[in-house]
C-alpha positions as CSV (number, residue, x, y, z in Angstrom):
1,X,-130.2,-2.2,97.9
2,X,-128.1,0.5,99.8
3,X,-124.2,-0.3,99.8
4,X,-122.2,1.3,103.0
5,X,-118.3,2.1,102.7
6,X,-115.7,0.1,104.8
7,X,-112.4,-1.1,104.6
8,X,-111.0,-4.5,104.5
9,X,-107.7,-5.3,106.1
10,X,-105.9,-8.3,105.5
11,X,-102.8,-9.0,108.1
12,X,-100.9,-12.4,106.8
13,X,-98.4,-13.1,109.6
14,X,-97.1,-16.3,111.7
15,X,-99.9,-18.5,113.1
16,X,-98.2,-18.4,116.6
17,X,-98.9,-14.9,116.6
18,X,-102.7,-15.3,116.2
19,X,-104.2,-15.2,119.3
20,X,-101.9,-12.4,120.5
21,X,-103.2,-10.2,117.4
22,X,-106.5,-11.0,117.7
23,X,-106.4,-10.3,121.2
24,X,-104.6,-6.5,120.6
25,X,-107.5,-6.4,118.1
26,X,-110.3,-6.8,120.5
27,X,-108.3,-4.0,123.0
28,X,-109.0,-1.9,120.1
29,X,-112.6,-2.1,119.4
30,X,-112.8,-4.6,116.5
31,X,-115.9,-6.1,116.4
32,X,-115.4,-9.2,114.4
33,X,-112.7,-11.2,112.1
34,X,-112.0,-14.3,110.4
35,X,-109.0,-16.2,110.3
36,X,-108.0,-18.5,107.5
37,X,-105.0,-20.4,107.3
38,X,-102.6,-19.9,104.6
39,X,-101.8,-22.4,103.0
40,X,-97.9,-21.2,101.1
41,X,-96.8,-18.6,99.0
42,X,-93.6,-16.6,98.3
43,X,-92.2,-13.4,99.4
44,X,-88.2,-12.3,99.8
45,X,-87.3,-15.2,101.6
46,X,-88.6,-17.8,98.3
47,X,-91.1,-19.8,98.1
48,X,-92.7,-21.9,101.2
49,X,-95.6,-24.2,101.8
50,X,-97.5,-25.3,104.9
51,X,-97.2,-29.3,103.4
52,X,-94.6,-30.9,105.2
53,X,-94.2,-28.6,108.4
54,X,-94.1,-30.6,111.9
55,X,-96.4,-27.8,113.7
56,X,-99.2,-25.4,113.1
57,X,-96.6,-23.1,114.6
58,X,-94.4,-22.9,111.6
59,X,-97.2,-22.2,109.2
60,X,-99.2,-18.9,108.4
61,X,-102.4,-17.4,108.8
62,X,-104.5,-14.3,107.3
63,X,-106.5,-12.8,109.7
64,X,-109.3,-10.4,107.9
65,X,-111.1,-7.8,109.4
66,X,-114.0,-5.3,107.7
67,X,-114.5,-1.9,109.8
68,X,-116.4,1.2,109.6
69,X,-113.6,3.7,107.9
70,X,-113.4,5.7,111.4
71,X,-112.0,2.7,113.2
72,X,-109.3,2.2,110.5
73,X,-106.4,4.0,112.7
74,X,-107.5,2.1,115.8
75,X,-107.1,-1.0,113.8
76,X,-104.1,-0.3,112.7
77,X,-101.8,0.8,115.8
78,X,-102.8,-2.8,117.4
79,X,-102.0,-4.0,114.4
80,X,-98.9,-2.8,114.9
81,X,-98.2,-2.9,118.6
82,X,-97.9,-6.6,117.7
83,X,-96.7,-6.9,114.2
84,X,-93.3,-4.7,114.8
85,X,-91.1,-6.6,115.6
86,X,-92.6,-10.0,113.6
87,X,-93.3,-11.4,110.2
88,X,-96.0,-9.7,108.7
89,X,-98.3,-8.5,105.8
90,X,-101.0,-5.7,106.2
91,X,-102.9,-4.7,103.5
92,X,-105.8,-1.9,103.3
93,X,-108.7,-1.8,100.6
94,X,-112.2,-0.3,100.1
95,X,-115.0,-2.4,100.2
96,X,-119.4,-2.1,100.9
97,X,-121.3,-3.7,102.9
98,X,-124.8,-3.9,103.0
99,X,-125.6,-4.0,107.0
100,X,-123.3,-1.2,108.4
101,X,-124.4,-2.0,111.6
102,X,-122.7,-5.2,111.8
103,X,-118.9,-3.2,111.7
């Protein structure tokens, strides 16, 4: 089976952000994403979990996007737009897909 190159991006940031990012991502062309929440981690500020918070407000979210390699710049200047002045992790890696159509 034929394999087509893309790019994955994975943006962790605060789930009260979501729909803006989403939104900044649809502006910009992306066809489709999935958001998963995010359970805890760590990072500079130590470690956190979503267990115990009040809100879905306080908590995090990935949102994960897989785009045609052309559409990566698009991607990320809404990415961006939004991210700039918030809590945020982007991250950029190659991937295949087999219906290239689809991003």
């Amino acid at each position: 089976m034929q394999t087509h190159k893309a790019k994955r991006v994975e943006i962790t940031i605060e789930a009260i952000m979501e729909r803006r990012l989403t939104e900044a991502l649809e502006r910009a062309g992306v066809k489709g994403f999935t958001i998963l929440p995010v359970l805890g981690g760590s990072g500079r500020s130590g470690r956190w979990s979503r267990e115990g918070q009040v809100s879905r407000a306080s908590g995090m979210v990935a949102i994960v996007c897989i785009i045609h390699p052309n559409r990566l710049d698009a991607l990320l200047e809404a990415v961006f737009s939004v991210l700039d002045r918030y809590i945020g992790v982007v991250s950029v890696t190659d991937c295949e897909v087999v219906r290239a159509d689809r991003f």
